[in-house]
N, C-alpha and C positions, 0 to 999 in steps of 0.2 A: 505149366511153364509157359510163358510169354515167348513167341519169334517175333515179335514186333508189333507196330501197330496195328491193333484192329485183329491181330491175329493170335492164335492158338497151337504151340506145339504140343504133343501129346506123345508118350514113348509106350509101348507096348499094352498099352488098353486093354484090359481083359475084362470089362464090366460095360454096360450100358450105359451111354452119354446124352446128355443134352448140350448140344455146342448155341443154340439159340439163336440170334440172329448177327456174329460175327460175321465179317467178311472172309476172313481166310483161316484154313484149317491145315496144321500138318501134323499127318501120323507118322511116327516113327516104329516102324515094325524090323529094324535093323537087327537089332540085338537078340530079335523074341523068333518064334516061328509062328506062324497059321496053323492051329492043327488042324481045322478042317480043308485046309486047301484052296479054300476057296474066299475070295475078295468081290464083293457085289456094290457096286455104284449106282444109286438112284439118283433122284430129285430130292430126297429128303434124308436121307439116308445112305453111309458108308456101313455094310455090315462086314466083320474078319472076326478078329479072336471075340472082339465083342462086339454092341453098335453104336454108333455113333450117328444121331439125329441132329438136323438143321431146320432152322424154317425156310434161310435164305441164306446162299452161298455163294462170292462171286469166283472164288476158286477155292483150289484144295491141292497138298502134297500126300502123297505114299512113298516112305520109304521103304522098300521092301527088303525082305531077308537076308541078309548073310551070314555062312554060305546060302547060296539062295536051294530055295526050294524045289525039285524038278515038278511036281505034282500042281506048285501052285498056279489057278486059273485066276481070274480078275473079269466080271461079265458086268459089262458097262449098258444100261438099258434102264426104262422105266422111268422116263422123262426128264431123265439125266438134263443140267443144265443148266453146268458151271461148267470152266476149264479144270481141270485134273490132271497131275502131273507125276506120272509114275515113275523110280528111279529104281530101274534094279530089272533082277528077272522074273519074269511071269508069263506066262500065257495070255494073249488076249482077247476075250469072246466080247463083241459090240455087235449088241442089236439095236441093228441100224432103223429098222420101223418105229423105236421107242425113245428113241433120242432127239432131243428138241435143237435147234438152229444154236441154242448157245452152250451146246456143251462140245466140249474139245479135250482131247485126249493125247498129249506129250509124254512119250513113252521113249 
């Protein structure tokens, strides 16, 4: 599903992606849950119900769960670096030693 230019909406992902080299990506995990709980944010990679590969990202959206999840974490690290834009409730783990100057986290 297209969100606009250059960009990619995606609704409840349950397989592994290649998103390539678009500039913007948004998951919609509104409708679905995480079973594992857990939301991991790299440099190349959005892992959750599935994952989702990029080579280059200038940003990214996550819709998350509703009702939301109490359990769910989101651990933003590993050279993260794009802007990310989280909507909804989560927990948030950033390590901060692995994140490069241009990732940003709007939560």
């Amino acid at each position: 599903l297209k969100a606009g230019s250059g960009s990619l909406l995606m609704e409840c992902i349950k397989s592994d992606y290649d998103h390539g080299s678009n500039p913007t990506i948004v998951l919609n995990y509104g409708p679905c849950r995480i079973n594992n709980g857990l939301l991991i944010i790299t440099r190349t990679a959005i892992t959750g119900v599935g994952r989702t590969t990029f080579s280059s990202l200038a940003s990214g959206s996550v819709i998350l769960p509703t009702p939301p999840q109490d359990e769910l974490v989101t651990t933003v690290g590993n050279s993260c670096d794009a802007q990310w834009t989280l909507t909804g409730d989560t927990s948030i783990e950033i390590k901060g030693r692995e994140v490069n100057s241009g990732c940003k986290i709007i939560a």
